[in-house]
C-alpha positions as CSV (number, residue, x, y, z in Angstrom):
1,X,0.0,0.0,0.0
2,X,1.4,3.2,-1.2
3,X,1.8,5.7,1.5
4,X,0.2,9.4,0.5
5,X,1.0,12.4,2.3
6,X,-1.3,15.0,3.6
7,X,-0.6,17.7,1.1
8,X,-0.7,15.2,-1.9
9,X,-4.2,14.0,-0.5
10,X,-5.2,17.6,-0.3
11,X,-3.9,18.5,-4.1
12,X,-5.9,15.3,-5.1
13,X,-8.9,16.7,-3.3
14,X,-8.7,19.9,-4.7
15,X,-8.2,18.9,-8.0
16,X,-11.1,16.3,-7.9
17,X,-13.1,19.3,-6.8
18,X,-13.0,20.7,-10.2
19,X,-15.1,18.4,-11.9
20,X,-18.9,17.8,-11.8
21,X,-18.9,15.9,-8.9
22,X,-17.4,19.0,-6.4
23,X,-21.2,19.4,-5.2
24,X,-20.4,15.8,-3.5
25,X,-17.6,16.3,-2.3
26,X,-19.0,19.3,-0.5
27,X,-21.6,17.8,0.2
28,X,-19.7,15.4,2.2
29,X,-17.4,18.0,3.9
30,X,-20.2,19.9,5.4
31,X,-22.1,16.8,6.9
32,X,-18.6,16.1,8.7
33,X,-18.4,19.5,9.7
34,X,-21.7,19.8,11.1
35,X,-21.8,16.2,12.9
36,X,-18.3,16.8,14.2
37,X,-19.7,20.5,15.7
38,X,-22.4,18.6,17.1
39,X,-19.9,15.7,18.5
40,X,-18.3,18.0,19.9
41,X,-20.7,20.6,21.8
42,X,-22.7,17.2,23.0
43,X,-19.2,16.2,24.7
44,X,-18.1,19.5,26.3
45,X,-22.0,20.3,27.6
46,X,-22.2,16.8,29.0
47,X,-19.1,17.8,31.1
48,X,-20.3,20.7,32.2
49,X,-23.6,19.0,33.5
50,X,-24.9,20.0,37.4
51,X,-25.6,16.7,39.7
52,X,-28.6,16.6,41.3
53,X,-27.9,15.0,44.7
């Protein structure tokens, strides 16, 4: 398995973006984006929760 680096990937990425499938692949970098926000706010607030003794 050939090894890739990150700024390769990225180049690959961006040039892929140029053709008539970028809509998916923004498609698919929002819905990361949002369920990672959401991953993420749902783990900080649950630390932050009071205990009702």
């Amino acid at each position: 398995m050939e090894h890739i680096t990150a700024a390769a990937w990225f180049a690959e990425a961006a040039g892929a973006a140029e053709g008539p499938v970028s809509g998916n692949l923004l498609r698919i970098v929002l819905i990361v984006v949002v369920v990672g926000a959401v991953l993420t706010a749902w783990l900080l607030l649950r630390g932050y929760r009071q205990k009702d003794d």
